[in-house]
N, C-alpha and C positions, 0 to 999 in steps of 0.2 A: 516172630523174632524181631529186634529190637532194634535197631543201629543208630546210636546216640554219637553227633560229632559235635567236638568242641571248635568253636567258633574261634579264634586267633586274632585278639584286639588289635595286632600290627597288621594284619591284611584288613579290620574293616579301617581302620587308620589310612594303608593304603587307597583302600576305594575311595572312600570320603574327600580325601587331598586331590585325586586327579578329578573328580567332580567337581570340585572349587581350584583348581588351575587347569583345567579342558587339557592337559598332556601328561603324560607317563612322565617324562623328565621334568616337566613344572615341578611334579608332583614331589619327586628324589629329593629335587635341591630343598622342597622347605623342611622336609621330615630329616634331609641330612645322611639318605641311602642313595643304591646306585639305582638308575632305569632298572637293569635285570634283576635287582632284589624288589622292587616294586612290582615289577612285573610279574613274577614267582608268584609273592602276595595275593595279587588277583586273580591268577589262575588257579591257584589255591583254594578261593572263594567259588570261583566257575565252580570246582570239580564237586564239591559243595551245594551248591545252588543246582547244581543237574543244567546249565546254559549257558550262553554268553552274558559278560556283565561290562562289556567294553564292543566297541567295532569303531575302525578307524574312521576318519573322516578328513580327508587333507592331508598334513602333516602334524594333526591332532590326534583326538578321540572324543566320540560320542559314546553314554552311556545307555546301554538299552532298556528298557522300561522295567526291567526286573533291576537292571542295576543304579538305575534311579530310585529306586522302591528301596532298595537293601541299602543305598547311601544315605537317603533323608533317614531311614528306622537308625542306623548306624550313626549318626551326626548324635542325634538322642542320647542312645546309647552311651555314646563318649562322654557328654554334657552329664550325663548321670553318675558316672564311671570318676570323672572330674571331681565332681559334688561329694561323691562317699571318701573320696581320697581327701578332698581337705576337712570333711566331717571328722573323718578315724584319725586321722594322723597329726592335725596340726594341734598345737597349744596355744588357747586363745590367749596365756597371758606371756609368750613371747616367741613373737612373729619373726620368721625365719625361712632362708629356703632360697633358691634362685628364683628372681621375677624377670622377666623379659619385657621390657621396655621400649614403643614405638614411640617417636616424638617429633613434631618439627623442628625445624632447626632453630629455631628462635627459642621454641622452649627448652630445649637442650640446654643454650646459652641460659636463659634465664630463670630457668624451674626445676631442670632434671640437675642442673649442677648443683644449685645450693642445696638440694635433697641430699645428693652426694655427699658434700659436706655435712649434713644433719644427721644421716645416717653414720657416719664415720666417728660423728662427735659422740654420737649415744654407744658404739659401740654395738650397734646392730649386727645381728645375722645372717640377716636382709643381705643378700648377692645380687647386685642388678646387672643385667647386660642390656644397653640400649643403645639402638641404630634409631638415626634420625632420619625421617622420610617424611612425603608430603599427607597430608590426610587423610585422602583417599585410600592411599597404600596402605596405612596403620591402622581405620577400619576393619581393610582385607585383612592383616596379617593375624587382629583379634580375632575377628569372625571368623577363624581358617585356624587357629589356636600355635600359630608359630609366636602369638607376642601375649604374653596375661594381662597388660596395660596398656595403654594409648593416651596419649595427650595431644589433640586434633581442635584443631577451630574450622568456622566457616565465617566468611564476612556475613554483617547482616546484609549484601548484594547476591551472597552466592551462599547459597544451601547446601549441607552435607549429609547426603543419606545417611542413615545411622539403621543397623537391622535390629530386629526388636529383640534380638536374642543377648543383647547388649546392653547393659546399664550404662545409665550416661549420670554423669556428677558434674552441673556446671562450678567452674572454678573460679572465672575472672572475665573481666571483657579488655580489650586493648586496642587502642587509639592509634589511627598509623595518620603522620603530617606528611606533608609536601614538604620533601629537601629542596634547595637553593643556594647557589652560592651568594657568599655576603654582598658580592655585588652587582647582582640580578636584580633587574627593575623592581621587582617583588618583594625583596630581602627585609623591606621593612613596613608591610604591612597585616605582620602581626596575623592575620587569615588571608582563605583566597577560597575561590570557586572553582568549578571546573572549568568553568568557563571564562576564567579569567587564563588558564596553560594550553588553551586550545593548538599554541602555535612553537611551542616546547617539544624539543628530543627529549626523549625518557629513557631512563634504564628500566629494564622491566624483570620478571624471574621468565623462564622460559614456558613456553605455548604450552599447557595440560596441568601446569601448575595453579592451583585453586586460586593463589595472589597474583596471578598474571589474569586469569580471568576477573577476579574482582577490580583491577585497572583499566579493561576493557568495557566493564561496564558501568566505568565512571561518566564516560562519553557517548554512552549507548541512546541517552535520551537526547541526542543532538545530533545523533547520525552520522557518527563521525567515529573514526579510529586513531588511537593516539598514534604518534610519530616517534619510534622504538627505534634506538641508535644502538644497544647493548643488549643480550638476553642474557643472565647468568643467574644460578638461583641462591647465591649469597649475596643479602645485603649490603655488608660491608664492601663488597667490590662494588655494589651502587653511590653506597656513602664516597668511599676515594675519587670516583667520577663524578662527581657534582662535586668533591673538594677541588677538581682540576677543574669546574667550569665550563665541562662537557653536557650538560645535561641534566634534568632535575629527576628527583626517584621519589616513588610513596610508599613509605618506610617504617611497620609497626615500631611501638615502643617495647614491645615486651625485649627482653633480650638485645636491646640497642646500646651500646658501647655510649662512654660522651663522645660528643661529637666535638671536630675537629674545627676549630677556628674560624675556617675558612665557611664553613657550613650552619645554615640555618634552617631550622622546623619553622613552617608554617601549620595552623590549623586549618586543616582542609575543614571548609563546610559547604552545601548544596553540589555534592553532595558528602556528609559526614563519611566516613569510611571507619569502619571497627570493627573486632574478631571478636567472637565468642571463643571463648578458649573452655576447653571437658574435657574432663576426663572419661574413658571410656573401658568396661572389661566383663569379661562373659558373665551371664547370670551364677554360673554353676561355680564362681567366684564367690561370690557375693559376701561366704560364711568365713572365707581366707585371711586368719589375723595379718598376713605382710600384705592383701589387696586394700583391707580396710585401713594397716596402720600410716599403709603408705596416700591412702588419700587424704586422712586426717592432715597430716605433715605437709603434703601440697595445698590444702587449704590453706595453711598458719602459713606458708611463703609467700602465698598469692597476695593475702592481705598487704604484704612487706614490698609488695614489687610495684 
């Protein structure tokens, strides 16, 4: 005799999310259920699997080697599961459907809005929801499948893992100057070195943020740490500060407002400082007329910006 059980894609959903955020409640908040319904889920699976597929550890959870086993086969599974969904169901000749959208804030300001408006203009079907975060996070949020798209840079000083399960489309690169007020010794020499602000308060974005380390390691080859009067991770509250004359910022163009009278771009060089800017979204995308149409479309902006 026989006993065939059906597998229940929202518990391995379950497992898979608390193995990529290490807790039961990480796990709730990105799927958008409670602890106890995740938790259900997984015992669900135990009773299933005939063992343990969790054991605490801290105020965490560790996964035990079968529930490692049954998460990576399960991650698969999804990614397959993903792939037939927009094989059967989508129409390649018009792209449609909610996309979820990770982005920094600059591309927000400078890439995801004017999408917005091109989207709007065409009369798309195209439904975006998009939270703006730093790169790091919007890797996680794709790799982990809470976001279908991401638009993430790294300086060419700071590297940004990317997992290989993840198509990358580079987009653009973007140039970030040294702000100054117009009547900072500086103001009118057009460039500057590092080693020309060695003696400069900065506004900086705050400590883990990928553009506060790319400013840290502007002065790394001099041995030296810049002198941070402000930590805050919007620009423009940099920009208004060096309009008051409090301190100078290094400042991408992408998404950059004009600036304010008071305030002048320098070209930073030795060392140059630039983002790569990509797009980024799971392989098992790849066949998704709204993943593709919407990358075409950030192309044709990129050029404009």
């Amino acid at each position: 005799m026989y006993i065939y059980f059906m597998i229940d894609v929202m518990a391995v959903r379950a497992l898979v999310a608390v193995s990529q955020h290490g807790s039961v409640i990480s796990a709730a908040e990105s799927l958008g259920y409670s602890p106890s319904a995740i938790s259900q889920q997984i015992k669900k699976l135990e009773k299933q699997a005939g063992g343990a597929l969790l054991e605490r550890h801290g105020r965490g959870v560790l996964l035990t080697e079968r529930g490692l086993s049954m998460s990576e086969q399960g991650r698969r599974v999804l990614e397959e599961l993903e792939q037939l969904e927009v094989t059967l169901l989508a129409d390649p000749s018009k792209p449609s459907g909610p996309v979820r959208i990770s982005a920094f804030s600059t591309a927000c300001r400078g890439l995801v809005g004017p999408l917005i408006q091109k989207l709007e203009k065409e009369g798309s079907a195209i439904q975006l929801r998009v939270v703006g975060e730093d790169p790091e996070e919007s890797v996680q949020r794709v790799a982990s499948g809470e976001a279908d798209l991401a638009l993430v840079h790294n300086w060419n000083s700071v590297p940004l893992p990317i997992p290989e399960q993840l198509m990358v489309t580079e987009l653009c690169q973007d140039r970030a100057d040294v702000l100054v007020h117009r009547d900072h010794p500086l103001a009118q020499r057009g460039s500057v070195s590092a080693a020309d602000l060695l003696d400069e308060w900065w506004m900086a974005t705050p400590v883990g943020m990928i553009c506060h380390e790319a400013l840290m390691r502007m002065f790394s080859e001099m041995g030296i740490l810049p002198k941070v009067r402000l930590f805050d991770p919007d620009f423009s509250t940099h920009i208004g500060l060096v309009e008051l004359g409090v301190g100078v910022a290094l400042v991408p163009r992408l998404g950059r407002a004009e600036l304010p009278a008071n305030v002048v771009a320098l070209e930073l060089r030795e060392p140059a400082q630039r983002r790569d800017v990509k797009i980024i979204y799971r392989r098992s995308l790849s066949a998704s007329p709204a993943i593709n149409h919407l990358v075409s479309a950030l192309k044709e902006i990129a050029t404009t910006r």
